[in-house]
KEKE-3310 file (N, C-alpha, C; in steps of 0.2 Angstrom, whole numbers, plus 5000, padded with zeros to 4 digits):
npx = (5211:5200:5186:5169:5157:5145:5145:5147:5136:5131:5140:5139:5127:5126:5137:5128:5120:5125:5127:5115:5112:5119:5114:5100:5106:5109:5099:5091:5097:5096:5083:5084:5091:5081:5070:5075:5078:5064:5061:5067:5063:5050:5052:5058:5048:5039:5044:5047:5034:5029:5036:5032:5020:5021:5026:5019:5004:5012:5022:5026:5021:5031:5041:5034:5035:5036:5022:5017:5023:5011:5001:5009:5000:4987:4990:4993:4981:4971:4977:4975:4964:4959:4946:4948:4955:4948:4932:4934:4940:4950:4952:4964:4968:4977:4981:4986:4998:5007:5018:5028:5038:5039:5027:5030:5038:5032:5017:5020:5027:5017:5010:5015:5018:5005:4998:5008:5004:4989:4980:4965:4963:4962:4970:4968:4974:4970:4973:4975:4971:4970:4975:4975:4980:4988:4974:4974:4965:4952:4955:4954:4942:4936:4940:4935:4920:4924:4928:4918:4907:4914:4922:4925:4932:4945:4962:4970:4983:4999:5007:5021:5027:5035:5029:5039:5040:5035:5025:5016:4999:4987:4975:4955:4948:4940:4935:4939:4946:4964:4981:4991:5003:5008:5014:5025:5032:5032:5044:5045:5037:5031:5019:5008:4993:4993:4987:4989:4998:4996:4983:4969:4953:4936:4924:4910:4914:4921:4911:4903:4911:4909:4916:4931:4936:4935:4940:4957:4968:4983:4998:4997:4989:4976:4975:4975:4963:4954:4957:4951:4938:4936:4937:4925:4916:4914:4925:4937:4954:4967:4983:4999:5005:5021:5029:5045:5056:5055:5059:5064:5054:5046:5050:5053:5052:5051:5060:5063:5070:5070:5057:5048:5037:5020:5018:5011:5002:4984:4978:4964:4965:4968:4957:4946:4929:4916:4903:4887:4877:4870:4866:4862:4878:4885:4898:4902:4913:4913:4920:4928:4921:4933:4941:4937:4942:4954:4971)
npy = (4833:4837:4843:4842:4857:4854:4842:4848:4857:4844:4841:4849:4846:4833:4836:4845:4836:4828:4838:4840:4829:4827:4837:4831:4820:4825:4831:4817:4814:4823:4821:4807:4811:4817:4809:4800:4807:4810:4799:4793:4802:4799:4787:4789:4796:4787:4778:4785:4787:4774:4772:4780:4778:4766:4770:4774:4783:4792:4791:4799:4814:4815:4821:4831:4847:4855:4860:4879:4893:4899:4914:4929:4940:4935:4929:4938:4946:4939:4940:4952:4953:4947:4941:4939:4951:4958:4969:4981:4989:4996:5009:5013:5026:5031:5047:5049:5052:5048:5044:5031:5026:5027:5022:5007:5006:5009:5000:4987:4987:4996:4986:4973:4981:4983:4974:4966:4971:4969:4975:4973:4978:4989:4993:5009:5015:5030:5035:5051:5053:5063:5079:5091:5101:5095:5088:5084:5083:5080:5069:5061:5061:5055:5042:5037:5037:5026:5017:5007:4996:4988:4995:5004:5015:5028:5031:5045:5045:5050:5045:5045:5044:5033:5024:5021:5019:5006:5007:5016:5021:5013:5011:5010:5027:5030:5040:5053:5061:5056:5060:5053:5057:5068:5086:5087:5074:5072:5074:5086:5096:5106:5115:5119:5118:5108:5094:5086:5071:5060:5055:5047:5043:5042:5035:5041:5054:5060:5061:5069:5081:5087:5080:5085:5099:5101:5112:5115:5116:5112:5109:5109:5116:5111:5102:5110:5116:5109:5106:5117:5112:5102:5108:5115:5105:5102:5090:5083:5084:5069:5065:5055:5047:5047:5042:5042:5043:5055:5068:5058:5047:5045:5041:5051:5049:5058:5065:5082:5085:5077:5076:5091:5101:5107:5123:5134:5149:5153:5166:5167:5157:5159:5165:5162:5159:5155:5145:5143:5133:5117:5101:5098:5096:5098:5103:5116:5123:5138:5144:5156:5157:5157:5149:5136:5131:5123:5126)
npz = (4586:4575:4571:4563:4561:4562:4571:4583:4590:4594:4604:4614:4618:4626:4635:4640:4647:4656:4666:4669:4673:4686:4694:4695:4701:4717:4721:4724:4732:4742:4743:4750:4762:4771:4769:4779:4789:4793:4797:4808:4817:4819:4825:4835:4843:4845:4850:4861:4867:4871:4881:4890:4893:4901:4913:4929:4937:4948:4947:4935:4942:4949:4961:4975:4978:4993:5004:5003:5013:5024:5021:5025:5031:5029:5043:5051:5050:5057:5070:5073:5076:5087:5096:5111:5116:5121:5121:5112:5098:5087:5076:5064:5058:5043:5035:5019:5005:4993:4999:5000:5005:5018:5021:5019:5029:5040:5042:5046:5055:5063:5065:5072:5084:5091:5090:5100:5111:5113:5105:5097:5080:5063:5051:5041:5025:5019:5005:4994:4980:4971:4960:4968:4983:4998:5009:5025:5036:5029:5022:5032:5039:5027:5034:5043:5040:5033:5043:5047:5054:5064:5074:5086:5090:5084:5078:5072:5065:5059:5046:5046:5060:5073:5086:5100:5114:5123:5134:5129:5129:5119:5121:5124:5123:5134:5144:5135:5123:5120:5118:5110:5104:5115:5119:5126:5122:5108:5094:5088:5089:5102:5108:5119:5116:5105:5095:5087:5077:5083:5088:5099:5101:5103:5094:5096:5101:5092:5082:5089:5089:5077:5065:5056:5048:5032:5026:5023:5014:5011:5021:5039:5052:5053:5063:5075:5075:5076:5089:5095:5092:5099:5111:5111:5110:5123:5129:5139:5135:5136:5141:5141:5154:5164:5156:5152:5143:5133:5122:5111:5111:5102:5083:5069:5055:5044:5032:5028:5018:5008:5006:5005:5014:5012:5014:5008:5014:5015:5017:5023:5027:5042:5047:5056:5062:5075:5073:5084:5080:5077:5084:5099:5111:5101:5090:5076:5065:5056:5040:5029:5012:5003:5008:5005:4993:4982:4984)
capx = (5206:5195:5177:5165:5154:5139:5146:5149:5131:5130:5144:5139:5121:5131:5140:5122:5113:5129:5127:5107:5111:5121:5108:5097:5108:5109:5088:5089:5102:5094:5075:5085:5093:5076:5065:5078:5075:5056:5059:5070:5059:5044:5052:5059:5042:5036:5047:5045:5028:5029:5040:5028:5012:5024:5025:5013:5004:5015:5029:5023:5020:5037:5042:5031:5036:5032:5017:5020:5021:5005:5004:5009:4996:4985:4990:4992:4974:4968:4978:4973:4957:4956:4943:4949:4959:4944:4928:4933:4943:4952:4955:4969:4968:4981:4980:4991:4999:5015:5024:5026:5044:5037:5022:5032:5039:5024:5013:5020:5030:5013:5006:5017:5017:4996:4998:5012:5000:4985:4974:4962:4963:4964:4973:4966:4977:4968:4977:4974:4975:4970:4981:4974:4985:4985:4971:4974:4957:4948:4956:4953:4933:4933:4943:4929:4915:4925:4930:4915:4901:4916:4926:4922:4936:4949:4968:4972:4989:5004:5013:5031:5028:5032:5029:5046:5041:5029:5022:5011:4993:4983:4968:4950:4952:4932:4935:4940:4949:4969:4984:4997:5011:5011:5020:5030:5034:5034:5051:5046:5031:5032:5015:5001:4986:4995:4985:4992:5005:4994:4977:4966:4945:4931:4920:4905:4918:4921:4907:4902:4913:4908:4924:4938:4935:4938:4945:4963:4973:4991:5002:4997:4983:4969:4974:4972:4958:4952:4957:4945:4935:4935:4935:4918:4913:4918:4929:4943:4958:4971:4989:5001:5010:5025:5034:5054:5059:5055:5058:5065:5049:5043:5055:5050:5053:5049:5064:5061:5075:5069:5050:5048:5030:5016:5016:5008:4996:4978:4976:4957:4963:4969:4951:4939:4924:4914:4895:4882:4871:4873:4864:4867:4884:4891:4901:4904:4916:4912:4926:4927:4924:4939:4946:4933:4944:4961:4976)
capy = (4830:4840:4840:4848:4861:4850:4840:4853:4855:4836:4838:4853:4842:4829:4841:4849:4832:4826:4843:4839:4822:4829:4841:4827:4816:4831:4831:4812:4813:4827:4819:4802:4811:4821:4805:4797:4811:4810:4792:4794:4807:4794:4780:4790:4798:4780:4774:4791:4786:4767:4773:4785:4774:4761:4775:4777:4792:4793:4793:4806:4818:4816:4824:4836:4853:4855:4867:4885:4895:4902:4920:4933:4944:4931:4928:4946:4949:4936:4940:4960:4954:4941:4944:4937:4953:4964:4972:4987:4987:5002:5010:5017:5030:5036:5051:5047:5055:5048:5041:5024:5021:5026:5016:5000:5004:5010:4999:4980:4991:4998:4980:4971:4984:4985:4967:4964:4976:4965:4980:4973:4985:4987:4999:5009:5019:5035:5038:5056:5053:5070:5085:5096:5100:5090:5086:5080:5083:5077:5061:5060:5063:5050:5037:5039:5034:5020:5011:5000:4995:4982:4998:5009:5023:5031:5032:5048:5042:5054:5040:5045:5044:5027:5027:5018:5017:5002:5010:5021:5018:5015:5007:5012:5028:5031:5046:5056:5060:5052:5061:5049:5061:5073:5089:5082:5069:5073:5076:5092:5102:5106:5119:5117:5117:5105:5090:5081:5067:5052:5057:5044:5048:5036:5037:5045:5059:5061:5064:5077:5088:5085:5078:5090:5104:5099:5117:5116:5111:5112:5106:5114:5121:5108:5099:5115:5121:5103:5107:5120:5107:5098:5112:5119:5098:5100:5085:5082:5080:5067:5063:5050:5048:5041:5040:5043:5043:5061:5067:5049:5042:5042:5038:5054:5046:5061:5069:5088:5087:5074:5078:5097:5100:5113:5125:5140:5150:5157:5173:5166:5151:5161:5167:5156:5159:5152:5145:5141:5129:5110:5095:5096:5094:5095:5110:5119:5130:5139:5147:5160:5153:5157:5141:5129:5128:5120:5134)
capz = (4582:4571:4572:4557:4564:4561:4577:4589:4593:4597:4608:4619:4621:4630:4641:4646:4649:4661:4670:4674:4677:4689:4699:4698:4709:4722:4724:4726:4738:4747:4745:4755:4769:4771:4772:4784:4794:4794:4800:4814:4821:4819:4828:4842:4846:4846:4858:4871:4869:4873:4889:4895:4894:4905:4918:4935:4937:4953:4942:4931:4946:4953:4967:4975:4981:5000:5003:5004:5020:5024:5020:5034:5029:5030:5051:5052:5050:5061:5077:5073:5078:5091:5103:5117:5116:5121:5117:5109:5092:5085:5067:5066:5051:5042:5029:5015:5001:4990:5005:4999:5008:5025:5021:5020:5036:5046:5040:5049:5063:5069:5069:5078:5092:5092:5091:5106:5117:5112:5103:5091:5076:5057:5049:5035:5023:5015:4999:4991:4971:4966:4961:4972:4987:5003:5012:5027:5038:5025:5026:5041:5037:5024:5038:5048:5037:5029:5045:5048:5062:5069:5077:5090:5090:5079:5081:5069:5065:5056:5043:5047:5065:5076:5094:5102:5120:5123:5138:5127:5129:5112:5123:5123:5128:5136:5148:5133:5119:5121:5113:5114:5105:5118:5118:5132:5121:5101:5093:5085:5092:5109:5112:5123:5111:5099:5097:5082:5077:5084:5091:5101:5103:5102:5086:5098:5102:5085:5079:5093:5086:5070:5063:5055:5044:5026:5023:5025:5011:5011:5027:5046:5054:5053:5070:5078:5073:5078:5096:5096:5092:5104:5117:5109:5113:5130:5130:5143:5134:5141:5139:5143:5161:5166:5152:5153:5135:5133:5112:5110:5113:5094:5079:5066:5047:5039:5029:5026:5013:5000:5003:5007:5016:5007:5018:5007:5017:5010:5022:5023:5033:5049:5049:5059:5067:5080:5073:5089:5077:5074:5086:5106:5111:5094:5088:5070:5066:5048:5037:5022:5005:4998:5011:5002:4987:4984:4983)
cpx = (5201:5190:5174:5160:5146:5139:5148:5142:5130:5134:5141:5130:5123:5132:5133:5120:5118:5127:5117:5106:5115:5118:5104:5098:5109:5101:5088:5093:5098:5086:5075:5086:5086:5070:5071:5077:5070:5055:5061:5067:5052:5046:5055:5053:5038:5038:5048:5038:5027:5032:5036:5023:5015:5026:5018:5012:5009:5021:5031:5022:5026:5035:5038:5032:5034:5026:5020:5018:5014:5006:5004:5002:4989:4983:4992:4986:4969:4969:4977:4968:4955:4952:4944:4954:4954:4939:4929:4941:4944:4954:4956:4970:4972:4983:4986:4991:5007:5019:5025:5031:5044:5031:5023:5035:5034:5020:5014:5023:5023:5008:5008:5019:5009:4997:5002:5007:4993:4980:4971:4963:4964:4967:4972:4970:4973:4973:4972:4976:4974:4978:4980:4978:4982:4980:4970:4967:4952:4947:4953:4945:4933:4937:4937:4923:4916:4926:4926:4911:4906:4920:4926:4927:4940:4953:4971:4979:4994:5007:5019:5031:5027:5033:5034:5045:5036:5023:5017:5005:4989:4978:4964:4950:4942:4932:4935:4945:4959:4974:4989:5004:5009:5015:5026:5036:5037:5042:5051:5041:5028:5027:5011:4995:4987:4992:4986:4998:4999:4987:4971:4956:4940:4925:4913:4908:4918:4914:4902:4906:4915:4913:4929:4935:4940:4941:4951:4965:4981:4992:5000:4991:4979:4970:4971:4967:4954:4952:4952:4938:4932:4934:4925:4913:4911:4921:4935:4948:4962:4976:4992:5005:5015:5028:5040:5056:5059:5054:5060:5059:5046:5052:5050:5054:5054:5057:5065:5066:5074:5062:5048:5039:5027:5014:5013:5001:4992:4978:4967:4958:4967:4962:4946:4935:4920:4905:4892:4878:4874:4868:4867:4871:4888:4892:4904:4908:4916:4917:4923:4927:4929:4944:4943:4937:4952:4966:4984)
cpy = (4836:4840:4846:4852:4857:4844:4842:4852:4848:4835:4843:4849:4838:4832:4843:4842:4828:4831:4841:4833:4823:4832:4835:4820:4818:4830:4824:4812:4818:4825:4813:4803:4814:4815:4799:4800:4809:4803:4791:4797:4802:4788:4783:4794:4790:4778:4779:4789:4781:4768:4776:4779:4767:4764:4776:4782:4795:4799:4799:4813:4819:4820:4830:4842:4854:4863:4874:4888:4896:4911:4924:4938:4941:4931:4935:4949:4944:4939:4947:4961:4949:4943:4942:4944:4960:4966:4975:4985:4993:5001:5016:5021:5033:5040:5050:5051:5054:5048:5035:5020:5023:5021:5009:4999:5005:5005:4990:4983:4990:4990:4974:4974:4985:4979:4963:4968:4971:4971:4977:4978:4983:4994:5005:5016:5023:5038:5046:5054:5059:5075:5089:5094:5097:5093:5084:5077:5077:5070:5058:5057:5057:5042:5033:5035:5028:5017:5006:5001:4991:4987:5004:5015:5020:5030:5037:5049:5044:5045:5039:5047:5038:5029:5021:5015:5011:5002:5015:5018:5019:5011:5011:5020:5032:5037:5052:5058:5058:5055:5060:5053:5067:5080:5088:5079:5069:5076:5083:5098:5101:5111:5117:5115:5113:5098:5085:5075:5059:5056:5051:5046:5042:5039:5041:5053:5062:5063:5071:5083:5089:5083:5083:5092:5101:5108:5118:5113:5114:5108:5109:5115:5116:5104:5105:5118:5116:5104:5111:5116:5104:5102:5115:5111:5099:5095:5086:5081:5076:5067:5058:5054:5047:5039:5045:5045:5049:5062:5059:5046:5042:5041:5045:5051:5051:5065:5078:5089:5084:5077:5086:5097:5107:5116:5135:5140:5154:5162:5168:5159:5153:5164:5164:5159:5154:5150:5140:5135:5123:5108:5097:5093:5094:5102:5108:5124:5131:5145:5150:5155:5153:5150:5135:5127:5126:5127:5131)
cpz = (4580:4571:4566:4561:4565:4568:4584:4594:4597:4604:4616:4622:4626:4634:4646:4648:4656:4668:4674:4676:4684:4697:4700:4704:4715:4725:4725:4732:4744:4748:4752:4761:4773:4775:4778:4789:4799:4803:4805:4817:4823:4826:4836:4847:4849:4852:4863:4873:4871:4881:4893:4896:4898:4912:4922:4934:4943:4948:4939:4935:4948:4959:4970:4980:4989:5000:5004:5011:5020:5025:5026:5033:5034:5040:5051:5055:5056:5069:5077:5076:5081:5098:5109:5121:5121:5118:5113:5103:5088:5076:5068:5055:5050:5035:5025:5006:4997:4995:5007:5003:5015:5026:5023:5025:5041:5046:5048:5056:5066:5073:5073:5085:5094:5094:5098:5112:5117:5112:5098:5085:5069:5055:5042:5034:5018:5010:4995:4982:4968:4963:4965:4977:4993:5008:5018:5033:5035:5023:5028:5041:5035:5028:5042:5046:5035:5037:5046:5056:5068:5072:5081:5091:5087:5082:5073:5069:5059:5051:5045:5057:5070:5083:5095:5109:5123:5130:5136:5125:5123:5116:5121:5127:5129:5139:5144:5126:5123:5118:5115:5110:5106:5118:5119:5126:5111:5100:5093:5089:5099:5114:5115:5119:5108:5100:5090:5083:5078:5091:5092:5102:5100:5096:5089:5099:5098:5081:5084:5093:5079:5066:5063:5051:5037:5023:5022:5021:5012:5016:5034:5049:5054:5062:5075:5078:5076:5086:5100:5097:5099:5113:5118:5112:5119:5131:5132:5137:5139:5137:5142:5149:5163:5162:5151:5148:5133:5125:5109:5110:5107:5090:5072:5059:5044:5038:5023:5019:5007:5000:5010:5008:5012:5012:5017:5011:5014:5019:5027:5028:5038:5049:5054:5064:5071:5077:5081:5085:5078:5081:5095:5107:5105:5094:5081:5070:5058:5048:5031:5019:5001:5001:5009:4994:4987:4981:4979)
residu = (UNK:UNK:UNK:UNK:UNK:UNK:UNK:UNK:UNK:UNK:UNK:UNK:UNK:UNK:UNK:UNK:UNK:UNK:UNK:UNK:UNK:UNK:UNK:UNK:UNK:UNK:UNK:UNK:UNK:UNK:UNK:UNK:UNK:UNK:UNK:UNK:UNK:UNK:UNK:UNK:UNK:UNK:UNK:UNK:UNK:UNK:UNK:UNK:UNK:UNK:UNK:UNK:UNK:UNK:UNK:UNK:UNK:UNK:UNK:UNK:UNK:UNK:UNK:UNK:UNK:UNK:UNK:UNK:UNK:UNK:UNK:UNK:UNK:UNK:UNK:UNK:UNK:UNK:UNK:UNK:UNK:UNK:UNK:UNK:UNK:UNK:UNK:UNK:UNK:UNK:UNK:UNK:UNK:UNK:UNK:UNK:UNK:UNK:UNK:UNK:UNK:UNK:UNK:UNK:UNK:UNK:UNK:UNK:UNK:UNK:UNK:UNK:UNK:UNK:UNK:UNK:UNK:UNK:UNK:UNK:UNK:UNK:UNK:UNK:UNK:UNK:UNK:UNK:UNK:UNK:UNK:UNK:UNK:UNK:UNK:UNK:UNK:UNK:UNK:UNK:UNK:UNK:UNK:UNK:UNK:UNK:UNK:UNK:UNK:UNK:UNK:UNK:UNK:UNK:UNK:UNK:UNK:UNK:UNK:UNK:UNK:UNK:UNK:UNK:UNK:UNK:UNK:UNK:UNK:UNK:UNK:UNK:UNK:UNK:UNK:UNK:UNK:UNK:UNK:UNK:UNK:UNK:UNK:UNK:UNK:UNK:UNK:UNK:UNK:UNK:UNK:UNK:UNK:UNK:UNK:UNK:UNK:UNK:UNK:UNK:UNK:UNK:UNK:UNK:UNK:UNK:UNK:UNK:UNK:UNK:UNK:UNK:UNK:UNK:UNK:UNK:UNK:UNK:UNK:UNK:UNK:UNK:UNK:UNK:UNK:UNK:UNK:UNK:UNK:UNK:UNK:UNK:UNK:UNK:UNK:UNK:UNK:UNK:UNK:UNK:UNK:UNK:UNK:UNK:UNK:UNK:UNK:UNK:UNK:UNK:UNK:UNK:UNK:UNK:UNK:UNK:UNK:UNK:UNK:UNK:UNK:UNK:UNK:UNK:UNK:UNK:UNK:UNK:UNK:UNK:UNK:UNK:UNK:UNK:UNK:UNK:UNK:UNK:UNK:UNK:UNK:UNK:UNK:UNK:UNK:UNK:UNK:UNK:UNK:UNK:UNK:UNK:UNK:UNK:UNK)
# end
């Protein structure tokens, strides 16, 4: 059929109004499914809500989890310090420096063997956070000041070293100073003078030989020189007696291969002299200034 041009327009107007009658059944159809949506969301809030508000508080609570133990730490620190155990109450100081996987084992070892012995005690960890090289005296020094009015002597106490044999006396030690790792008895250092590893002394002792010499940095030599210490006191030293166990009697942690010791030496710290000065009964020993700085 033929159509005059004068009717073409006419016919492609129809075509368009089919095509937007089209779209506009698409937006109703999608405004219906949209508010059925709405409505089903409304009426099931409705009825969660209706259900709850027919609920006990009980209900609502359920079931309730059993308490939590009580922390060890917690009982830890009680039995550290029970006085039925005794007057006297040790702090057991140990110099420290990035040895966090000995820590974790020294730390509850030492206290259930203080604690099986029935020693009062708390244990305080001196952390070094400088860069400067280790310190260990100096530690020591600041152990001293921080342990507190409630503890009458020290136990100057290596990290990587546990004592094995329960025979070893960490009591009060009143006669004199106490050095329960022995030559006798340490794994490693086997001389006479040697008075490190685990050093016992009543906090009077201690300050009668004016504590340790904060000169020594690196690895060695401050125990020794502490020895002198304590000779220049006059204070007896003791040792343990009657213990079998012989190098076995501690357990040495430390592993020279993962963590290598600083054992550079400043010439100026073999020097040491003798000063006369200081408080009766107390002894100083003063060093070059080249040993008062870190190397």
């Amino acid at each position: 059929m033929m159509y005059s041009s004068r009717r073409k327009p006419v016919l492609y107007f129809k075509e368009e109004r089919r095509f937007l009658s089209g779209k506009c059944t698409i937006y109703k159809l999608f405004g219906l499914c949209m508010v059925l949506v709405l409505v089903s969301l409304l009426w099931l809030q409705l009825s969660c809500s209706g259900d709850m508000s027919s609920m006990t508080h009980e209900d609502l609570r359920g079931p309730q989890p059993p308490p939590p133990p009580p922390c060890p730490a917690d009982g830890q620190a009680s039995a550290a310090d029970d006085p039925s155990w005794g007057p006297h109450k040790l702090a057991l100081v140990v110099p420290f420096r990035e040895r966090f996987e000995e820590l974790l084992v020294f730390v509850p070892f030492m206290h259930r063997f203080l604690n099986k012995k029935k020693i009062r005690h708390k244990i305080l960890i001196i952390n070094q956070v400088d860069h400067y090289r280790f310190n260990r005296a100096s530690l020591i020094n600041v152990g001293y000041l921080e342990s507190g009015n409630d503890t009458d002597y020290l136990a100057m106490h290596d990290v990587d070293l546990l004592p094995l044999n329960e025979a070893l006396d960490y009591g009060f030690p009143e006669d004199g100073p106490f050095h329960v790792a022995s030559p006798e008895l340490h794994p490693l250092y086997h001389y006479k003078t040697y008075v490190g590893g685990i050093l016992l002394l009543t906090k009077k002792h201690y300050r009668m030989c004016n504590g340790m010499s904060n000169r020594f940095w690196g690895w060695g030599r401050e125990d020794d020189e502490f020895y002198r210490r304590l000779r220049k006191a006059e204070l007896q030293l003791f040792r343990p007696h009657g213990i079998d166990t012989g190098y076995k009697t501690f357990l040495h942690i430390h592993d020279p291969a993962w963590r290598k010791r600083d054992q550079k030496r400043v010439a100026a710290q073999k020097q040491v002299r003798e000063s006369a000065g200081g408080k009766p009964g107390e002894a100083r020993w003063l060093f070059q200034d080249a040993m008062s700085k870190p190397r």
